[in-house]
N, C-alpha and C positions, 0 to 999 in steps of 0.2 A: 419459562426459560428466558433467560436473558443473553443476547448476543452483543458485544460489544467492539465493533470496527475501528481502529483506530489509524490514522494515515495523515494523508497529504492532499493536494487539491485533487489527486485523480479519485480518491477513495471519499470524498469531500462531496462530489460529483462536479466539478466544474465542466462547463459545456457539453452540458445536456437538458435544455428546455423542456423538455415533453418529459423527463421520468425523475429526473435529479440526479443521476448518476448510477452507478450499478452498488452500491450502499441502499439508496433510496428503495431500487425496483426489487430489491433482495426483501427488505422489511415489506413493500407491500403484495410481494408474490405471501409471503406466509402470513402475512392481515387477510386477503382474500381466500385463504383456505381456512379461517377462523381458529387455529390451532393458537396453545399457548407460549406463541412465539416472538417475543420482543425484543425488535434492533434498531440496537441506536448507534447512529453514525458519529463519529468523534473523530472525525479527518479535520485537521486544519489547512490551508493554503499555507505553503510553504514550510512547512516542518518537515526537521531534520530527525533521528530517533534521539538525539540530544535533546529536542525540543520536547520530544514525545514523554522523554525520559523524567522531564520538569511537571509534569499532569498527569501522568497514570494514576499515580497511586487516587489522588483526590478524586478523578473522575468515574473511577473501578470502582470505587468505595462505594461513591452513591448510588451505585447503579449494581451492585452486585451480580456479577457477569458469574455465568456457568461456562460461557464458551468465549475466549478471545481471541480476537481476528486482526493479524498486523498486516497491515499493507502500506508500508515505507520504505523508503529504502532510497527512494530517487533522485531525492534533493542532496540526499548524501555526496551520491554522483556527479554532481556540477564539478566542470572546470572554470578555475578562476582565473583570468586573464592578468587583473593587476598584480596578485601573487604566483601566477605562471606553475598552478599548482592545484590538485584537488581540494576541494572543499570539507572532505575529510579522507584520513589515511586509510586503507584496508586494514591496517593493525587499530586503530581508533574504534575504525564502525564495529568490528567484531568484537571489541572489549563492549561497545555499546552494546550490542545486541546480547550477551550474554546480562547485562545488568536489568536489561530490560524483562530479560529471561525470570531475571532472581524475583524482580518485582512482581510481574506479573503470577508467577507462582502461588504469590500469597491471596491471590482471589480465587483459581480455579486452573486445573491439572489439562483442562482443554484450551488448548495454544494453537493457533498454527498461524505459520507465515504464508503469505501470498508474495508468487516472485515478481520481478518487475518489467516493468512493457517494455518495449524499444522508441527507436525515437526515428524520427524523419531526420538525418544529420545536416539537410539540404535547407531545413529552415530552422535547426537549433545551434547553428555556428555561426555569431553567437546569436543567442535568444534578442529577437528584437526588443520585447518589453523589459530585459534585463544585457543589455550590450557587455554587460564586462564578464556574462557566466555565458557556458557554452553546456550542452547534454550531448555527449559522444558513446556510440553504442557498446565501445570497447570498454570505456570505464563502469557504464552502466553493467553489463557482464559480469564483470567480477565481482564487482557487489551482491547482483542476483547469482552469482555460483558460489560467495561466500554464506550468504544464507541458507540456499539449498543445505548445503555442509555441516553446517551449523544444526538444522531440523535434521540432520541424517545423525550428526553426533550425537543429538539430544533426544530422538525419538518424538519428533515433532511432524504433527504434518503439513507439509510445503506445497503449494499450489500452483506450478510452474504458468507462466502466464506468454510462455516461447511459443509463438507462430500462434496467438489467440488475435492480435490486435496489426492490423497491416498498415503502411504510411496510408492508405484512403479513409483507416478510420480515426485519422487525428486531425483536430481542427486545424493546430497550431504547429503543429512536428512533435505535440511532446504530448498533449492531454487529448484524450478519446472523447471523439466526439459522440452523437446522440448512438451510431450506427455502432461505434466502439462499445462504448459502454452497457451496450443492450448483449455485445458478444462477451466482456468480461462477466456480469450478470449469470448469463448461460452456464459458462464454466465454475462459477462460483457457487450456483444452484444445488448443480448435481452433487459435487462436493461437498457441501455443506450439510445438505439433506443424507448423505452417507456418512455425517461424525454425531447427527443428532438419535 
């Protein structure tokens, strides 16, 4: 069986030293139980599902996924300071996420979304390594309450990731550090192991 993760830097594993991210600990929790269960992580840093939307099909293809696993959604959510405005509209991400929807269809009938973390707002206003974006928990919300909606419309199932990840377990106010990532891992575990 083939699992195929697709996301952003949290799904990516950025800032996690010891495991690689809760992508990484997920593939070697089911290597260590010898089963035939192959995952491959296909997070980039900084993808939006427009970004996503540009490499699914080629990436699906190779890899012929039984189960695909989205965890994006975040970058979406950035405020942009020069244009004093979202970085995409909730009417945009949703047309996104249905197209993403159509695509992925055409590898395998097991979809599910994963929803999105919160953010520290006291160090992501604005993001010091990006000064002109900001991550604000309001906007992030909507997004993850659009997608919830979305898997409720479509009969998908959605991973809610609300009160999984706290501001002690982000490095940076935005990405899950080693202690983060080992609780998203947890929750993605049981989950997973219940659609297989």
């Amino acid at each position: 069986m083939n699992i195929l993760i697709f996301g952003d830097s949290i799904a990516w594993g950025a800032y996690d030293p010891e495991q690689g991210g809760w992508a990484t600990r997920l593939r070697n929790y089911f290597e260590a139980q010898d089963k035939d269960i192959d995952v491959y992580n296909l997070g980039v840093s900084g993808n939006t599902i427009a970004d996503l939307l540009s490499r699914i099909e080629v990436e699906a293809k190779a890899r012929e996924p039984n189960l695909i696993i989205f965890a994006i959604g975040i970058n979406d959510a950035q405020f942009i300071h020069s244009t004093n405005g979202l970085r995409v509209s909730l009417d945009e991400f949703q047309q996104n996420l249905a197209k993403l929807l159509s695509l992925a269809n055409n590898f395998t009938e097991k979809i599910v979304f994963v929803g999105l973390t919160a953010v520290d707002e006291s160090k992501t206003t604005p993001c010091p390594w990006k000064p002109d974006k900001s991550y604000f928990n309001e906007n992030i919300k909507r997004l993850d309450n659009a997608i919830e909606k979305f898997c409720e419309s479509n009969k998908l199932k959605f991973i809610s990731m609300d009160s999984v990840v706290g501001n002690d377990d982000l490095i940076d106010g935005l990405h899950p550090n080693t202690k983060g990532h080992a609780k998203i891992f947890n929750r993605m575990r049981s989950e997973v192991e219940s659609i297989l």
